[in-house]
N, C-alpha and C positions, 0 to 999 in steps of 0.2 A: 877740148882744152889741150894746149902745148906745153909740156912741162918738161926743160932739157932736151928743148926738139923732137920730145916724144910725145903724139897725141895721145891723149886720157879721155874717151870716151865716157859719157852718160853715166854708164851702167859701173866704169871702175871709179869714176870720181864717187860716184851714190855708195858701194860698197864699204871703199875703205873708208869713207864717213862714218858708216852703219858701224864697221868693226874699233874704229876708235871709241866711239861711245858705248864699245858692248851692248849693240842693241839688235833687235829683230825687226822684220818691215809689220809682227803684229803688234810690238810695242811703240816702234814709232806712229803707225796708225793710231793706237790709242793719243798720243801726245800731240798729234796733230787734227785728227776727224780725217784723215785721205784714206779712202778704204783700202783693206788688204790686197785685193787685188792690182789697183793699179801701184803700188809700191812694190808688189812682188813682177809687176810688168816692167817697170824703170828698173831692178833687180838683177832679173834677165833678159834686158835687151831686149824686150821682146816690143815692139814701137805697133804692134796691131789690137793690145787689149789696153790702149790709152785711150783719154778722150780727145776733143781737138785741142786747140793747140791753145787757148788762152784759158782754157782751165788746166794744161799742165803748166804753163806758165805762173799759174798761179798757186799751184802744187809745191813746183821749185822754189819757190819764194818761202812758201810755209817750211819746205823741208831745212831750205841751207838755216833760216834763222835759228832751229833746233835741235841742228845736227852742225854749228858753230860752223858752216863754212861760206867760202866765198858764194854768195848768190850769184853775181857776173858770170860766174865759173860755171856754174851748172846752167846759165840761160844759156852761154855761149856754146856749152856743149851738146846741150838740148836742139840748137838751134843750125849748129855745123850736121848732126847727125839727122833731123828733120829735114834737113833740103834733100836728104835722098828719100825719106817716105814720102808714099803720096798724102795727101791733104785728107784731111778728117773733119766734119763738120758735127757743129756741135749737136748732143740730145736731150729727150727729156730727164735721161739718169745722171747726166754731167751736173757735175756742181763744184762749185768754188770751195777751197777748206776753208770750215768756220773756225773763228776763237772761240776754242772750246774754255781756253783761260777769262775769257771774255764772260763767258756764259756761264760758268764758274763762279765769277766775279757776283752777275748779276742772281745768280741763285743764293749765292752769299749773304748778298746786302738784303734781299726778301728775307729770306729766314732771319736773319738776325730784326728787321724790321717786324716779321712775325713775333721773335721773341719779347722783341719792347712792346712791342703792344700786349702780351698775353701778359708783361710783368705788369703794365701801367692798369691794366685790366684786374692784375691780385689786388696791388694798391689803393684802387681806387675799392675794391670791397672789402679790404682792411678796414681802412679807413672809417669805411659805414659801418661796419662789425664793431672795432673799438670806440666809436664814438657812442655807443650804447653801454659800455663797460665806465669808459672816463667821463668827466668832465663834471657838470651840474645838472644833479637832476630836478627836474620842474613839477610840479603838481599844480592844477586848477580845480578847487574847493565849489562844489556846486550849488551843494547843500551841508551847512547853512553859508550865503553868502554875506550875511554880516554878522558882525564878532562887535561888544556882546547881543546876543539877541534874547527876548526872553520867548517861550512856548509854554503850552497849556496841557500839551499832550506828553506822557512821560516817555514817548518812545520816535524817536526822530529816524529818519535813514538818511543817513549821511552818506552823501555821494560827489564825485568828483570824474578827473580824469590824469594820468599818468604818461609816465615812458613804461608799457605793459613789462620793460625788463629789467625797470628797478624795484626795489623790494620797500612795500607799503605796511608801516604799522600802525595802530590805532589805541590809543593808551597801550603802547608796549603789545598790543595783539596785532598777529599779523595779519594783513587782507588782500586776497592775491585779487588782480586784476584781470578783466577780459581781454582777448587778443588786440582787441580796438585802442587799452589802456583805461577802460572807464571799469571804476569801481562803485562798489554801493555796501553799505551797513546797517542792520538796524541797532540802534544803539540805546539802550535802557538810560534814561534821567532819573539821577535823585532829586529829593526838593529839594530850591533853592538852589546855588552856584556849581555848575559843571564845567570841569575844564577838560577839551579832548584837544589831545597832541599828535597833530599828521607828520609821519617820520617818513623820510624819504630819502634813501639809500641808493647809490648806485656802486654797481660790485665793485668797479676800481675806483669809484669819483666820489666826491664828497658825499657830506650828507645836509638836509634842510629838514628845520621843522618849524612849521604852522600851529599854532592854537588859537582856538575855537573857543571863548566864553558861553555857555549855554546854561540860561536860569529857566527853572521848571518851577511855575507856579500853576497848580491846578485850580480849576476855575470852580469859585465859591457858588454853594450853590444856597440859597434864598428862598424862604419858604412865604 
């Protein structure tokens, strides 16, 4: 590069870029992915521990966008000072600088995609969690299924089925359920008219209640 009729080689245009930004070729390595070494090669001149010449080409390109300068400037200085090295062909260790902003970017959008999904994943077992807390609770009456009914025997088992985590009472006594939600009782009849009240609670959600007319006439016996 000519600057006031004075060439600016490679090695002084890369410099005083490096010293405007106060930076090092290990920090710009980090801000670009171009390994330490061939940054400390473009550094000091030294045109034997580059690689060939379209991945320094592509080096230049990475470095001026980050180091705010002319690109032209450093290909063209790259390029007057190459026509005296010999030619380099390229290797298996050669590699183009990645966007590591790029990669950034996409490790970004993952994680945060991670995080929706592990919040959408709380939500959704809220959701089931309080839907046992709120709303309406249900009970299905098994025995006896019809109301009123009349029986012979003074001792009925009154069974059904629930939500197992709302709270079952039975004339004001309470009757806890199996893990399944199915309940059972045996329930003592006086003669004549019995009324049993299924109470059903749920800890944040309403409450329902059922009754059960139940007439106990014991069976006459006849001599």
């Amino acid at each position: 590069m000519i600057i006031n009729n004075e060439f600016k080689s490679l090695k002084e245009i890369f410099n005083e870029a490096l010293g405007l930004r106060n930076l090092d070729v290990k920090k710009l390595s980090e801000m670009t992915d171009i390994p330490v070494h061939y940054l400390s090669a473009i550094s000091s001149g030294d045109p034997r521990k580059l690689p060939a010449s379209p991945y320094v080409r592509g080096y230049l390109a990475k470095i001026a966008d980050v180091l705010k300068v002319d690109r032209d400037s450093l290909l063209e200085a790259y390029k007057q000072e190459n026509s005296l090295w010999p030619a380099k062909s390229s290797g298996p260790e050669d590699k183009l600088p990645s966007n590591r902003y790029a990669l950034k970017s996409k490790r970004k959008i993952a994680v945060i995609g991670a995080a929706a999904a592990g919040v959408l994943v709380i939500l959704i077992f809220l959701t089931f969690q309080f839907s046992g807390f709120l709303g309406n609770p249900k009970i299905e009456i098994t025995n006896p299924v019809e109301s009123p009914v009349t029986v012979t025997n003074p001792i009925i088992k009154l069974t059904g089925i629930i939500n197992p985590q709302d709270k079952l009472t039975i004339n004001n006594e309470e009757v806890l359920a199996k893990s399944d939600g199915r309940f059972e009782k045996e329930f003592l009849l006086q003669p004549d008219l019995n009324t049993v009240k299924f109470k059903v609670k749920r800890f944040l959600g309403k409450e329902i209640t059922i009754t059960k007319i139940i007439t106990y006439q014991p069976e006459t016996i006849t001599e």
